[in-house]
N, C-alpha and C positions, 0 to 999 in steps of 0.2 A: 103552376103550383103556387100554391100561395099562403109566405112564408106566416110564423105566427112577430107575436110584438117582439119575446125572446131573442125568437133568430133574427129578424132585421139587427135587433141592438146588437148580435154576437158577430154578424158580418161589419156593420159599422165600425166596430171595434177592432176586425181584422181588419177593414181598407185601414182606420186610422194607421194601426201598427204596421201595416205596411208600407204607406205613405211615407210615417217617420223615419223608415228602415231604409230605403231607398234615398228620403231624403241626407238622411246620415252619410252612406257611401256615395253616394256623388254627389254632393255641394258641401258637407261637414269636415267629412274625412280628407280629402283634396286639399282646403283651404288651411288644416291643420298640420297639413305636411309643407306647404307651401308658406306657413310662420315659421313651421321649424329651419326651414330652407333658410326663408330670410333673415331668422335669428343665427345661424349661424354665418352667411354673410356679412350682417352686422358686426360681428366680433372680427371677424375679418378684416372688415373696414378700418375698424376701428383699432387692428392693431397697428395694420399697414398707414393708417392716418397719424398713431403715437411713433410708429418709427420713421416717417416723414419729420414730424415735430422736431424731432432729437437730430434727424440728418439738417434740417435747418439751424439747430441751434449751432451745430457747426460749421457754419458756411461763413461766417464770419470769420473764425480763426484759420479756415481753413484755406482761403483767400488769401488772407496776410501771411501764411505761412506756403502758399503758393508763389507771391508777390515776391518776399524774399527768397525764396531757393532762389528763385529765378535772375533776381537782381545778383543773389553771390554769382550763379554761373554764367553769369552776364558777362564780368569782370574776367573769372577766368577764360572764357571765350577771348575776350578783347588780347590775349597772348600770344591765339593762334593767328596765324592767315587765314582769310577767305579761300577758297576753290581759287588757284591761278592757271592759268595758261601757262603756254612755252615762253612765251615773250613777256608776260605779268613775273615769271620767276625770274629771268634774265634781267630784266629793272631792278627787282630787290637784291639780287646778287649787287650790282651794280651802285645801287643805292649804298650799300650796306660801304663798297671797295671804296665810295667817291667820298664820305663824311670821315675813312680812314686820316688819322695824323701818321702815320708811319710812313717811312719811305720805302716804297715796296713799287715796283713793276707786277702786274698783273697782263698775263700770255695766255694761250690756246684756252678760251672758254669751250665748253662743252653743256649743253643746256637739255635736260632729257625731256621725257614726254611725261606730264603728270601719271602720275602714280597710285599707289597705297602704301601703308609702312604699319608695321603691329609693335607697339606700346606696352610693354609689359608694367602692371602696376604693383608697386611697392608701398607694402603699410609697415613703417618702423614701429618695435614694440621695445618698450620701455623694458631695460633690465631691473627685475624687483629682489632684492637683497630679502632674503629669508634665515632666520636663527628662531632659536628655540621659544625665547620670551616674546619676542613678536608672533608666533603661531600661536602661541596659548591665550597671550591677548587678544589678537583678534578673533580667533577661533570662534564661531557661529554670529559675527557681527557682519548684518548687510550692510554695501555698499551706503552712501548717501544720495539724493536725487539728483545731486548733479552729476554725480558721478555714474550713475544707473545711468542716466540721459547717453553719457558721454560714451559708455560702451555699446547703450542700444545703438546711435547714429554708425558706430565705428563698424558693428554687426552688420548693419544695412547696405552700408558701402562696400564694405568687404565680401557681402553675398550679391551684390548689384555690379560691382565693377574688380569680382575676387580676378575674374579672364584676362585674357590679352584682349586690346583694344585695336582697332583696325580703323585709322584715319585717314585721310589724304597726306601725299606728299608729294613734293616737288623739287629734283635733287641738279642741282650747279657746279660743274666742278671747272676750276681752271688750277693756272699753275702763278707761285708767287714767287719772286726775286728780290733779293734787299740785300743788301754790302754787308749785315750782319746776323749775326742770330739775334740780337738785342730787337732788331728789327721787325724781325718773323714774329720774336715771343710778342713784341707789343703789338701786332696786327691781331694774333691768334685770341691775346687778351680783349679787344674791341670787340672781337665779332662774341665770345665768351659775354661780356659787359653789353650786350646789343640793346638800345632802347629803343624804340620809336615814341613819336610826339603827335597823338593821336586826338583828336577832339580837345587839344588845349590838352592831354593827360600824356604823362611821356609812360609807357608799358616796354617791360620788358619781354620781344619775342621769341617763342619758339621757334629758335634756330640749333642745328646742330652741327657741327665741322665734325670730318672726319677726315684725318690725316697718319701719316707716319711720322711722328716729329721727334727727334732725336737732338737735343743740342751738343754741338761739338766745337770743343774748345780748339782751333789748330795752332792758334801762337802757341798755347800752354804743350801740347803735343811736340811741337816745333821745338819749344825749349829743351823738353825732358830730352827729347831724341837727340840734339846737339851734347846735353849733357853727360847723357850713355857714351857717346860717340867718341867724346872728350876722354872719358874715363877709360873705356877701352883702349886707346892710342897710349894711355898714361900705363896700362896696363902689361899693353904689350912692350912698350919702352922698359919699364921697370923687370922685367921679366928676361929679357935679351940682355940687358945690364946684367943682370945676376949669374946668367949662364956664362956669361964671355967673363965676367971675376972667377969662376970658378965654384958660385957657391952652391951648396945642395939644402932641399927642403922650402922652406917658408923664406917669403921676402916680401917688403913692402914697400911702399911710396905714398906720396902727399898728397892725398884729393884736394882739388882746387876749392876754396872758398867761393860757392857759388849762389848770387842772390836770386833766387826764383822769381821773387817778387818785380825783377825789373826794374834796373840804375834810371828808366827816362831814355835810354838812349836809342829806342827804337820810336820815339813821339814824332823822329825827324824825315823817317823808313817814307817813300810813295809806295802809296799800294794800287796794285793792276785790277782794279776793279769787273773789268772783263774777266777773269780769270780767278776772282777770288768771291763773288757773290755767292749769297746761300738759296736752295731753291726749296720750295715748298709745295708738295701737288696738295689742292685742299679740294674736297668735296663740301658744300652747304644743301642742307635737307633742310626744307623750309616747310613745319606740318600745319595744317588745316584741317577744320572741324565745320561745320555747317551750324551758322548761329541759331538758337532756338526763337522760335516766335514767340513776340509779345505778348503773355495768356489775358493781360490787363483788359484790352478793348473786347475779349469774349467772355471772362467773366464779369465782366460788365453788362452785357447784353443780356446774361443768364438774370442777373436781379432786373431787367428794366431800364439801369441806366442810358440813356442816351448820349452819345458825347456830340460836340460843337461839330466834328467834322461830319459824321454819320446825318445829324440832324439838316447840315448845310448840302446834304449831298442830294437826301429827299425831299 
């Protein structure tokens, strides 16, 4: 059949339109769903690119303020003990009894098997005095920024370390001897006062004694009881007088003028030292923390830095 001029031009017209129609859903329409795709990845990008920016800009402070936590807990660490053994606690006991100035016997050590021990932590709070002109003065005035600071850290600590704490311990007990209490108190004082002389830094360690300690005075005891004992005898003398006169009701007699304080005349007394020494059972709990790693040499590595040793190693 054969078409006229019309109809070829009105099919031509339909391949066209269907050419373009075709070519629109699949190479147009595709490509314009796949800009939309990549424009929104782009913003994506682009956000996740601006909050990298901003995490970078604080890496600087955030380093130094890494740096220092670390160095203040550094310090606190240097307090504790390391992780010790039965025989590493048994030396510190030791250490601690051998730099003692006191005259003291130290007997039956007893040295346990490390341990653990729970820490209960304590935040003191400031008592704040409140009256009437002071509330209306301050009344809807915020803190200042240091002072904000001071109770955001205090908040942090107290939700990070509000628990009990659970650390190593390692507990020493023996028994101590000395001619006096004067003796005892100043030993119990040293291990109290305890320093160590650590990297040239003398720190004072956590140590704890646990004791029953009671000081008792037995001259002064010794006195008062002679003194009762005196008075009683004056008592009953005075009393058997009255009876054997005949008299009835109240009677009296002369307490001895007696100097409590001591004439000197017992400066001369030997004392049985065997028999007269004070004993003291002490337990020593020596705690331990595991020191934190140096973050320095890995946030270091995070910027690139290289250090001498790392460089000398590769």
């Amino acid at each position: 059949m054969r078409l006229s001029k019309q109809e070829r031009i009105g099919v031509l017209i339909i391949l066209v339109v269907v050419i373009i129609a075709v070519g629109v859903f699949v190479f147009i329409v595709p490509a314009a769903q796949e800009i939309e795709t990549t424009l929104k990845n782009l913003d994506n990008k682009q956000a996740e690119y601006e909050s990298v920016l901003a995490k970078a800009a604080l890496r600087g402070p955030l380093k130094t303020q890494i740096l220092d936590e670390y160095e203040e807990g550094e310090h606190i660490a240097d307090m504790f003990f390391p992780e010790m053994k039965s025989y590493e606690a048994e030396n510190a006991a030791r250490e601690i009894i051998l730099q003692s100035k006191a005259n003291i016997v130290v007997t039956e050590m007893t040295v346990a098997n490390p341990g653990t021990a729970t820490l209960n932590t304590n935040f003191p709070t400031e008592r704040e005095v409140s009256y009437s002109l002071k509330t209306n003065a301050t009344q809807g005035a915020e803190p200042d920024e240091a002072t904000a600071k001071r109770l955001m850290r205090l908040a942090l600590l107290q939700n990070a370390l509000g628990g009990n704490q659970t650390i190593g311990a390692s507990t020493v007990s023996f028994t101590v001897k000395a001619a006096s209490q004067e003796e005892l108190t100043k030993f119990v004082d040293e291990i109290n006062n305890y320093f160590k002389d650590e990297n040239g830094v003398s720190t004072r360690k956590a140590v704890m004694i646990t004791s029953e300690y009671a000081i008792i005075y037995d001259d002064v005891e010794k006195k008062y009881d002679e003194y009762v004992d005196e008075l009683n005898e004056l008592a009953e003398e005075a009393g058997q007088a009255a009876i054997d006169a005949g008299l009835d009701g109240e009677f009296t007699f002369e307490i001895p003028d007696r100097n409590t304080e001591g004439d000197g005349d017992d400066d001369d007394e030997e004392i049985d030292i065997s028999t007269t020494y004070r004993v003291l059972d002490v337990t020593l709990t020596f705690y331990s923390i595991e020191r934190m790693q140096d973050p320095g040499p890995q946030l270091d590595a995070q910027d690139g830095i290289v250090s001498d040793t790392d460089s000398d190693a590769a």
